[in-house]
DSSP file (Angstrom, degrees, kcal/mol; ACC not computed):
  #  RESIDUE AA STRUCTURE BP1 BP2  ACC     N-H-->O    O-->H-N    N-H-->O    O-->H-N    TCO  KAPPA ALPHA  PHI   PSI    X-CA   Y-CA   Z-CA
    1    1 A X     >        0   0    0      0, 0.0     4,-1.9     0, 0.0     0, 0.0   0.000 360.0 360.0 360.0 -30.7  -32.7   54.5  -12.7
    2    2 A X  H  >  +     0   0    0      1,-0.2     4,-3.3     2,-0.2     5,-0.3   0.914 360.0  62.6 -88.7 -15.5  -29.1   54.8  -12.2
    3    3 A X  H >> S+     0   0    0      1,-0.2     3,-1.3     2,-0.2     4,-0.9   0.994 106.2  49.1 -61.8 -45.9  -29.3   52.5   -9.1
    4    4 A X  H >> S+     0   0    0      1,-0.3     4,-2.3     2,-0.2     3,-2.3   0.845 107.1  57.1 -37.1 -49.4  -30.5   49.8  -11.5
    5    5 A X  H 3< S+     0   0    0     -4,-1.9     4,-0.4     1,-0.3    -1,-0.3   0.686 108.2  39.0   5.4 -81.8  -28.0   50.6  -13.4
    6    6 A X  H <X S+     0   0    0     -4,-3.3     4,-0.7    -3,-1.3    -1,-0.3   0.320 112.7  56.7 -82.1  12.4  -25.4   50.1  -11.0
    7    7 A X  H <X S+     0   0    0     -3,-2.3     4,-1.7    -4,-0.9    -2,-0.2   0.631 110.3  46.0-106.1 -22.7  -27.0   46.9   -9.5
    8    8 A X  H  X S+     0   0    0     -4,-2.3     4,-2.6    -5,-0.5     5,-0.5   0.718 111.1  55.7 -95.1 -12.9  -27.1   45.2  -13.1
    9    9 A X  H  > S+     0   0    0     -4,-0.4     4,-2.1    -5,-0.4     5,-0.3   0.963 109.1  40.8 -72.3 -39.5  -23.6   46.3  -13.5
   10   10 A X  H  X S+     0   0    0     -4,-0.7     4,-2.2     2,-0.2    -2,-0.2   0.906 115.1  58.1 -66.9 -39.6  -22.4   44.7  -10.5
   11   11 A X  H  X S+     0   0    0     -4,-1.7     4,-1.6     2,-0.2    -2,-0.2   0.955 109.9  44.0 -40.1 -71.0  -24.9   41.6  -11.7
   12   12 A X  H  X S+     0   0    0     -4,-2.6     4,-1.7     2,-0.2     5,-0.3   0.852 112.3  48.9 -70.1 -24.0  -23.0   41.3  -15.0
   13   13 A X  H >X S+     0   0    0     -4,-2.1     3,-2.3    -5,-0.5     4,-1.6   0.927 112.7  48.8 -74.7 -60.9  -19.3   41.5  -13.8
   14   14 A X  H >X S+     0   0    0     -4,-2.2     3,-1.0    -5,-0.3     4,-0.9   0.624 114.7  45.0 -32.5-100.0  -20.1   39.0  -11.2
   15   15 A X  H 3X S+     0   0    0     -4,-1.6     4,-0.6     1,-0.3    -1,-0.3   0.419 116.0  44.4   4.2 -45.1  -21.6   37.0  -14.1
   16   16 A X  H XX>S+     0   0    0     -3,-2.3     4,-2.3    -4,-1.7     3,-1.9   0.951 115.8  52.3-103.1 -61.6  -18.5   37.7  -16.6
   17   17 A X  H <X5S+     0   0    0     -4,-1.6     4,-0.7    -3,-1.0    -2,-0.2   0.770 107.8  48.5 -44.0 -37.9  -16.0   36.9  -13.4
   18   18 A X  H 3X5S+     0   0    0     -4,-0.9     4,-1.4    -5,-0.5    -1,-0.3   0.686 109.5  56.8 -80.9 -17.8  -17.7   33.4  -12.6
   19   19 A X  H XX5S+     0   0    0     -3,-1.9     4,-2.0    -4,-0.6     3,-1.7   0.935 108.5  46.6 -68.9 -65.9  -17.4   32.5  -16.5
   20   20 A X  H 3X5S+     0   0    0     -4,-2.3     4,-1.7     1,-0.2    -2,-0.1   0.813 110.5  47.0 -68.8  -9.1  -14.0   33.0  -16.4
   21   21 A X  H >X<S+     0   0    0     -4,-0.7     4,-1.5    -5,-0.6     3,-0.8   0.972 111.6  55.4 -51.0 -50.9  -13.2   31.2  -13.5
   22   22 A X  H <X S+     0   0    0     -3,-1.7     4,-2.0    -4,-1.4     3,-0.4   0.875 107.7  48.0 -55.0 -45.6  -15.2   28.6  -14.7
   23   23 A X  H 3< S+     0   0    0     -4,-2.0     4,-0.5     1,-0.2    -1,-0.3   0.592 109.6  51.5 -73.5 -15.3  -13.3   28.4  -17.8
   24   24 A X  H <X S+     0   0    0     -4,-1.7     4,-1.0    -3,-0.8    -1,-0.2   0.541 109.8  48.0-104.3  10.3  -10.1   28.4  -16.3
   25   25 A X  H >X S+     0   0    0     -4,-1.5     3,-1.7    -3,-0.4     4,-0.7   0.982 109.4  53.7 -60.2 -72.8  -10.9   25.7  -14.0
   26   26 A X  H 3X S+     0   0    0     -4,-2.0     4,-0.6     1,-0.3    -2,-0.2   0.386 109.5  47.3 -20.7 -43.4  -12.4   23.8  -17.0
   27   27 A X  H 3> S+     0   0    0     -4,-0.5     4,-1.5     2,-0.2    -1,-0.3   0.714 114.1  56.9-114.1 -51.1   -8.8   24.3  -19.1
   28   28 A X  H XX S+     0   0    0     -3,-1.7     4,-1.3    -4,-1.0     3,-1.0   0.939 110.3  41.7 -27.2 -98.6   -7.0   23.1  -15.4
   29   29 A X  H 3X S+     0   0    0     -4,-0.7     4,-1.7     1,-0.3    -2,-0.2   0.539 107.5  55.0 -24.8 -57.1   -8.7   20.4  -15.4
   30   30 A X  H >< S+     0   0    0     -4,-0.6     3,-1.7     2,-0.3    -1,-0.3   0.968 107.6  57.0 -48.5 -71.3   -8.5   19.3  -19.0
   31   31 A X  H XX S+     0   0    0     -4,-1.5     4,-3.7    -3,-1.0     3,-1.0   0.802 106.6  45.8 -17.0 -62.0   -4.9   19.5  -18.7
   32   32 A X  H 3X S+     0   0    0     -4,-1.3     4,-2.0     1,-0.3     2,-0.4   0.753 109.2  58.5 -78.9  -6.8   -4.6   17.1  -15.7
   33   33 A X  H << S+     0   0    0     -3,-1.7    -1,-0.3    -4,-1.7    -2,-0.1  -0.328 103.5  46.7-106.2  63.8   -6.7   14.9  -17.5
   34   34 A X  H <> S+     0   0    0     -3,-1.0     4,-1.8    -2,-0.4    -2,-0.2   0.091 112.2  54.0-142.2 -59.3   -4.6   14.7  -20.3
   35   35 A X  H  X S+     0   0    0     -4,-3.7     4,-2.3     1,-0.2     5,-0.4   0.976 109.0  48.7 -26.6 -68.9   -1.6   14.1  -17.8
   36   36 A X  H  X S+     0   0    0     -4,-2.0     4,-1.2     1,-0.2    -1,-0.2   0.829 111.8  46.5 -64.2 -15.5   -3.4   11.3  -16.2
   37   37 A X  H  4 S+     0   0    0     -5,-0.3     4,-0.3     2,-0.2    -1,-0.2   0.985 118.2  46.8 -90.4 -40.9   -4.3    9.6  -19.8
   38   38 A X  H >X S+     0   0    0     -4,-1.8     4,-4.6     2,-0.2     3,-3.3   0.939 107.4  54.0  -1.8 -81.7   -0.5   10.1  -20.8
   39   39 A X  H 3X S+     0   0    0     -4,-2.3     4,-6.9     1,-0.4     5,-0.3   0.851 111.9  45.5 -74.7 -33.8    0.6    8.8  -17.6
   40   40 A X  H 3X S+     0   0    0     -4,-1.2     4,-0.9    -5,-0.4    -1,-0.4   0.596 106.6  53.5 -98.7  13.7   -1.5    5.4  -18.1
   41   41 A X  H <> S+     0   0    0     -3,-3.3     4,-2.5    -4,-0.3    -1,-0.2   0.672 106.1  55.7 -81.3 -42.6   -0.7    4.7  -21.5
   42   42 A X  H  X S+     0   0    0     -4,-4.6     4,-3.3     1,-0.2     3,-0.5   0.991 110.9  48.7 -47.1 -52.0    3.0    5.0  -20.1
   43   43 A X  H  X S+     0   0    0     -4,-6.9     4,-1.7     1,-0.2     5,-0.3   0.984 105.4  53.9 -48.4 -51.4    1.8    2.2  -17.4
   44   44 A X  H  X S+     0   0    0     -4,-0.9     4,-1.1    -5,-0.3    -1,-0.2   0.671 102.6  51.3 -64.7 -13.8    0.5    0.1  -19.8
   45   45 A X  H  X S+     0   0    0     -4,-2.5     4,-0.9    -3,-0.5    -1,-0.2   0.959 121.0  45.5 -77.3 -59.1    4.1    0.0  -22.2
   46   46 A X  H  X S+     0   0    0     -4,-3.3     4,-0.6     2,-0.3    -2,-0.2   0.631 114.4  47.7 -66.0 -26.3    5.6   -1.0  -18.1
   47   47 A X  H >X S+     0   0    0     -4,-1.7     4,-4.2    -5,-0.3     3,-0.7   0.921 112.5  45.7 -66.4 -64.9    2.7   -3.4  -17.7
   48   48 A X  H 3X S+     0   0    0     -4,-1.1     4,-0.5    -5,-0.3    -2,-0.3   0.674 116.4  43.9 -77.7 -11.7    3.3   -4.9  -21.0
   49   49 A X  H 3X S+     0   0    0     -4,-0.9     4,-1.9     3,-0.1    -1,-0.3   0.728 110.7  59.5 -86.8 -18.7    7.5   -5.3  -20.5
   50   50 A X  H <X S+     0   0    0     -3,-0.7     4,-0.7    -4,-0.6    -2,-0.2   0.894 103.7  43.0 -62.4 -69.0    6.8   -6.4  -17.3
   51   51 A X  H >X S+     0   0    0     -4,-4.2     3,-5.8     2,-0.2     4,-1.5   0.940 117.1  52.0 -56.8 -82.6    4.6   -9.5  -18.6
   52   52 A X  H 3X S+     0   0    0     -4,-0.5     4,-0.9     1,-0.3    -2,-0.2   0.731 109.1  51.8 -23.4 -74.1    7.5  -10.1  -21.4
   53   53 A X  H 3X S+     0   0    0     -4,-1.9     4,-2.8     1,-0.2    -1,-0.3   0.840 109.5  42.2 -49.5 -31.1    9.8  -10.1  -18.7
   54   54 A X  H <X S+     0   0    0     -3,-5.8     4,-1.1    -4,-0.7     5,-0.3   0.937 113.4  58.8 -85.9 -33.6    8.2  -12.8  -16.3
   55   55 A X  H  X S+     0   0    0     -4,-1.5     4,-0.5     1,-0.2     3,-0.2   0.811 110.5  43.7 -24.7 -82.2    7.5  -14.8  -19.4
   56   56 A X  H  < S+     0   0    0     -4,-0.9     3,-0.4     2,-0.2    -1,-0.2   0.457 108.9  51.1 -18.9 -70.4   10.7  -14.6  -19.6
   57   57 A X  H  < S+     0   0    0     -4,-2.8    -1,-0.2    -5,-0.2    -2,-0.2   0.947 116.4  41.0 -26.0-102.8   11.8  -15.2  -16.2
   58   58 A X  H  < S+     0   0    0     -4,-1.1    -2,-0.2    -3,-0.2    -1,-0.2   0.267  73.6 137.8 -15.2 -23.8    9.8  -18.5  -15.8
   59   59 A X     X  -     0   0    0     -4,-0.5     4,-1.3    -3,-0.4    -3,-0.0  -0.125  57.8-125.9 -41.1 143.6   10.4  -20.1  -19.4
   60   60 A X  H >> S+     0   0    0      1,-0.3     3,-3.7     2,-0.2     4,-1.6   0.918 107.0  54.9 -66.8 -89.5   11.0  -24.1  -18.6
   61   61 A X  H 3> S+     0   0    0      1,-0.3     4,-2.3     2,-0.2    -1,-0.3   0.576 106.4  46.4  -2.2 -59.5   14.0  -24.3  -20.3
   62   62 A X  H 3> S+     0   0    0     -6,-0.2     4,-0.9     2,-0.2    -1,-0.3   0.730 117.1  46.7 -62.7 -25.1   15.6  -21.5  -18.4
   63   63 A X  H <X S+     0   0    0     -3,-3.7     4,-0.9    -4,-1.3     5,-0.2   0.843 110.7  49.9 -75.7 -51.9   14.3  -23.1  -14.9
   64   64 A X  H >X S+     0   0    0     -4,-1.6     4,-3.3     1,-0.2     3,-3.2   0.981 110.7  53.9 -72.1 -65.2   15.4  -26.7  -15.8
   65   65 A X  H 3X S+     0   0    0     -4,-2.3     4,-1.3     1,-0.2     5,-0.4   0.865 111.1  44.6 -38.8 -32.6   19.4  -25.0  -16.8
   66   66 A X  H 3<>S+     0   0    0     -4,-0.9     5,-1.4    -5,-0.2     4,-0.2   0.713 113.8  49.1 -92.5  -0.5   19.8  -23.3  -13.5
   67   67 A X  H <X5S+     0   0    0     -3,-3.2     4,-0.6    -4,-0.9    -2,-0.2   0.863 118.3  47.2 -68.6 -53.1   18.5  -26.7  -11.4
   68   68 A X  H  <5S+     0   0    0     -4,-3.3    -2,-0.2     1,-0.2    -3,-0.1   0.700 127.6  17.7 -81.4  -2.1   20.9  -28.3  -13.6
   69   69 A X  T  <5S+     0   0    0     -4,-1.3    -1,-0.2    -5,-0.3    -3,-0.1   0.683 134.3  30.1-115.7 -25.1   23.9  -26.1  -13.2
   70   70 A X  T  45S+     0   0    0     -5,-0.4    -3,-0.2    -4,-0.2    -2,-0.1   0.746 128.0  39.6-102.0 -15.9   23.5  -23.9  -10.1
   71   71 A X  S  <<S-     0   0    0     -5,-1.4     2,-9.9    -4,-0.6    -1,-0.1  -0.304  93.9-127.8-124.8  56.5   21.3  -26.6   -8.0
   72   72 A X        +     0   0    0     -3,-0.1    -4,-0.1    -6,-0.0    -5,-0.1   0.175  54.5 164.4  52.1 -39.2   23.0  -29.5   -9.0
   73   73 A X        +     0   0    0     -2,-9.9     2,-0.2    -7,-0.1    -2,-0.0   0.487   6.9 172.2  -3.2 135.9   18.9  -30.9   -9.9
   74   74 A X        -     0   0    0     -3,-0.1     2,-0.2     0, 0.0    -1,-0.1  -0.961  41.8 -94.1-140.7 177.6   18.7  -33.9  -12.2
   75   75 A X        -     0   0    0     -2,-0.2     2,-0.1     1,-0.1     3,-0.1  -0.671  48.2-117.8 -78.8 158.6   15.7  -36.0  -13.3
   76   76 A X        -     0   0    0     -2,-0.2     5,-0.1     1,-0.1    -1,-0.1  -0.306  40.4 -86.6 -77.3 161.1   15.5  -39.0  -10.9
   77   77 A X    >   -     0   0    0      1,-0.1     3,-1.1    -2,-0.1    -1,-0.1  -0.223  30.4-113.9 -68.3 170.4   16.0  -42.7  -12.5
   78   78 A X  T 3  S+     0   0    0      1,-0.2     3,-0.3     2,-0.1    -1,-0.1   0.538 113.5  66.8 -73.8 -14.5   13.4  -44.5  -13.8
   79   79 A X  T 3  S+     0   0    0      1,-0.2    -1,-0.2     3,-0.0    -2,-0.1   0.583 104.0  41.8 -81.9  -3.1   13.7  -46.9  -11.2
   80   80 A X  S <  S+     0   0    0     -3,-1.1     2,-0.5     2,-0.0    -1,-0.2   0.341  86.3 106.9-129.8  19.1   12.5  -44.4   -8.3
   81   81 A X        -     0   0    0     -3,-0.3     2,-0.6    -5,-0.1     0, 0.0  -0.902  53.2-168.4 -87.2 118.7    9.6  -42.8  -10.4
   82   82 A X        -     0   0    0     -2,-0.5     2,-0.4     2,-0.0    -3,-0.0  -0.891  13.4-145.9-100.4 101.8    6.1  -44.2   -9.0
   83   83 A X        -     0   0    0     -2,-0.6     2,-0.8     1,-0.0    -2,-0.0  -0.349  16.4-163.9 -64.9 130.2    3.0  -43.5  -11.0
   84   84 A X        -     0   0    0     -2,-0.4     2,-1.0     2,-0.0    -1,-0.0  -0.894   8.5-146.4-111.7 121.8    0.0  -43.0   -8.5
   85   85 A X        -     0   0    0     -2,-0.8     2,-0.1     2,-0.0    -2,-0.0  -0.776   8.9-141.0-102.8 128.0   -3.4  -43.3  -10.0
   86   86 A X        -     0   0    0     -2,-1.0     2,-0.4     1,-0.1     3,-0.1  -0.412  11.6-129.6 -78.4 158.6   -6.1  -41.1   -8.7
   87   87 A X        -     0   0    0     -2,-0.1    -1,-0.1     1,-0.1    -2,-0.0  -0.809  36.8-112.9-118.3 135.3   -9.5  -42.4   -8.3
   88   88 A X        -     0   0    0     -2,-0.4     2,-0.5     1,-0.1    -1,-0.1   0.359  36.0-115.7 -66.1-143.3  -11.9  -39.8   -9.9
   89   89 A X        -     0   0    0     -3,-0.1     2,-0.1     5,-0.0    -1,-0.1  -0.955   6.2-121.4-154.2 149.7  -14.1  -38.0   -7.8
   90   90 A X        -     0   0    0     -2,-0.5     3,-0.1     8,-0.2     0, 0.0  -0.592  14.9-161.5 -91.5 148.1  -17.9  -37.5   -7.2
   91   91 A X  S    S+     0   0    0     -2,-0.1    -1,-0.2     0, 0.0     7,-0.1   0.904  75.6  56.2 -88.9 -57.4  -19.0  -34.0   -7.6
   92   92 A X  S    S+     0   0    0      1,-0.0     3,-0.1     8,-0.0     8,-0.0  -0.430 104.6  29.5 -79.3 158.8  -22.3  -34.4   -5.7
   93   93 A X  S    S+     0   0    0      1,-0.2     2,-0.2    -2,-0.1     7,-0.1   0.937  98.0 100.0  41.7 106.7  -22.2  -35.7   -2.1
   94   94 A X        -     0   0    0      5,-0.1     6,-0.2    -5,-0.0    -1,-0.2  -0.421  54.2-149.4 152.6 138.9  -19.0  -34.5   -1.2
   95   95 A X    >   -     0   0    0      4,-1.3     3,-2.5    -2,-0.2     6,-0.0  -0.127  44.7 -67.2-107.3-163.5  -17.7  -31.4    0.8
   96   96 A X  T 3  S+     0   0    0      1,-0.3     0, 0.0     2,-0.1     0, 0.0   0.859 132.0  48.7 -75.4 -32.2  -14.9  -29.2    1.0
   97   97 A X  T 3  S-     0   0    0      2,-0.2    -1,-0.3     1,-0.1     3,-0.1   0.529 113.3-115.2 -88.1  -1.1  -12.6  -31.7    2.1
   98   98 A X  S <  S+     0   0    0     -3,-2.5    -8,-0.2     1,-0.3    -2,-0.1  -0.021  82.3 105.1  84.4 -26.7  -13.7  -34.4   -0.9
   99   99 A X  S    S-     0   0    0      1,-0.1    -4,-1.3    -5,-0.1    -1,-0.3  -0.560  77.4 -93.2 -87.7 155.4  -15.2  -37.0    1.4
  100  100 A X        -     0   0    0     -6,-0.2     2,-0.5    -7,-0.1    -1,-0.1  -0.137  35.8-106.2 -79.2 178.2  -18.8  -37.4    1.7
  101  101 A X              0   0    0      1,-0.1    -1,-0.1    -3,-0.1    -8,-0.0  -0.591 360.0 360.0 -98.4 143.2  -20.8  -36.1    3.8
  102  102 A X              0   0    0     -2,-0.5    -1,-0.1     0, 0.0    -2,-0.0   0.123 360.0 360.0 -40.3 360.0  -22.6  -37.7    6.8
């Protein structure tokens, strides 16, 4: 009897020892995953100044003033602008290159 005893005693501390492991894994874990959800709201406010900022960057206005003041840029005359009209294009029988094919 008492060896049962001691065999279910050794049984339940193991038992008691692997819950709390478990549980402080569990509570680890939780933790970094609170970090990591944190950490990617933070990207996404850097994401989202980021876009604002290339807008920004890239606006016409801003493009055409530094042609026209730091690269000299102007529009060209009307006399050396040539409209080209393109002739539209077949979707079927044609390849990568647009011409058809043999």
């Amino acid at each position: 009897m008492a060896r049962v005893s001691l065999i279910l005693l050794a049984f339940f501390t193991a038992c008691a020892l692997g819950l709390v492991t478990s549980q402080h894994k569990a509570r680890k874990l939780f933790i970094e995953l609170g970090e990591a959800q944190e950490q990617s709201r933070q990207l996404d406010v850097e994401y989202g100044q980021l876009q604002l900022e290339s807008s920004t960057w890239a606006m016409h206005a801003r493009v055409e003033k530094i042609a026209r003041q730091s690269l000299r840029m102007r529009p060209p005359e009307s006399g050396r602008v040539q409209m080209i009209e393109l002739a539209p294009r077949s979707v079927a029988g044609s390849n990568a290159t647009g011409s058809a094919a043999p």
